[in-house]
N, C-alpha and C positions, 0 to 999 in steps of 0.2 A: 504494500500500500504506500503510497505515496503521501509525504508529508502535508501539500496542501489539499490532500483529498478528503474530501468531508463527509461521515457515511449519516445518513437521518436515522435516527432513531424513529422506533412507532412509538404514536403516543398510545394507541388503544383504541384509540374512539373511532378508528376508519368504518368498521361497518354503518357507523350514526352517521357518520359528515361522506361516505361514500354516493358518488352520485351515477346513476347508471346513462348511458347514450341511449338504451334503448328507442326516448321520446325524438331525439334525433337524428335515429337511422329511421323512425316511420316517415318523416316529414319529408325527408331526402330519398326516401323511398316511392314514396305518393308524387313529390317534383318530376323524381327521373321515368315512372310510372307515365304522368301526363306528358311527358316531354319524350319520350321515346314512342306513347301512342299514335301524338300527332305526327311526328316522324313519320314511321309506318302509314300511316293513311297518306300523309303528303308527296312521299315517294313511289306508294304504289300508284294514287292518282295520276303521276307523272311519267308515270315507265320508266324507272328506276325500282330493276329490283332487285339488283345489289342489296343498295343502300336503304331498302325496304326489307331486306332480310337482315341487315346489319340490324336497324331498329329492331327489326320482332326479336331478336335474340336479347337485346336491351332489357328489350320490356320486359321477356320471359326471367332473366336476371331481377330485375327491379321487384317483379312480383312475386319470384321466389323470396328471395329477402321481407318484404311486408310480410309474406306470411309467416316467415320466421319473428317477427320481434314482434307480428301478433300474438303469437302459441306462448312466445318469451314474456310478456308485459301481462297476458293472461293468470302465469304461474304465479305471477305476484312476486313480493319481494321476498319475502322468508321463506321462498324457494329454497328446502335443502336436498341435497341427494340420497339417495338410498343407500341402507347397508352394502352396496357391492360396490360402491365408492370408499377408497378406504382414505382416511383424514393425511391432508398436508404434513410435511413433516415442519417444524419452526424452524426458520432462520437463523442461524445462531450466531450471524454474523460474520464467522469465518470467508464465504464466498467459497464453499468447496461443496461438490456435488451430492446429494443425498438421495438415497434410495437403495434397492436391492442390491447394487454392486459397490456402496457407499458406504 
């Protein structure tokens, strides 16, 4: 470690002051949604259909995504996982890998 490298401490509180994106991958989700729709209608009216399959794959992307941070924002927040998730190990600060081979 380096002398002027500074490591943060947790204070604890991250789960209370943690804030999720979720509400801003729907919004950015719903944007690139509209905007990749019109696309597709724009260039297949036009015979371009390239660039009218480019969009449809967009979209198809965009609205995969909505429906994931739907299912996501539905779980709610004290979404825990289930017994066959086995718990993090803590940071002990070191910076040295942890786990089965660790």
């Amino acid at each position: 470690m380096l002398g002027s490298e500074v490591i943060a401490m947790r204070t604890g509180s991250e789960p209370t002051t943690a804030r999720s994106p979720l509400r801003m991958r729907l919004w950015l989700s719903l944007w690139g949604t509209a905007w990749a729709l019109f696309g597709l209608v724009a260039f297949a009216v036009n015979g371009r259909p390239g660039w009218a399959a480019a969009c449809g794959v967009v979209l198809l992307i965009a609205v995969t995504d909505l429906c994931v941070v739907a299912y996501r924002m539905r779980q709610g927040s004290r979404y825990q996982p289930g017994r066959e998730v086995p718990p993090y190990e803590p940071d002990r600060g070191d910076r040295r890998p942890r786990g089965p081979s660790g």
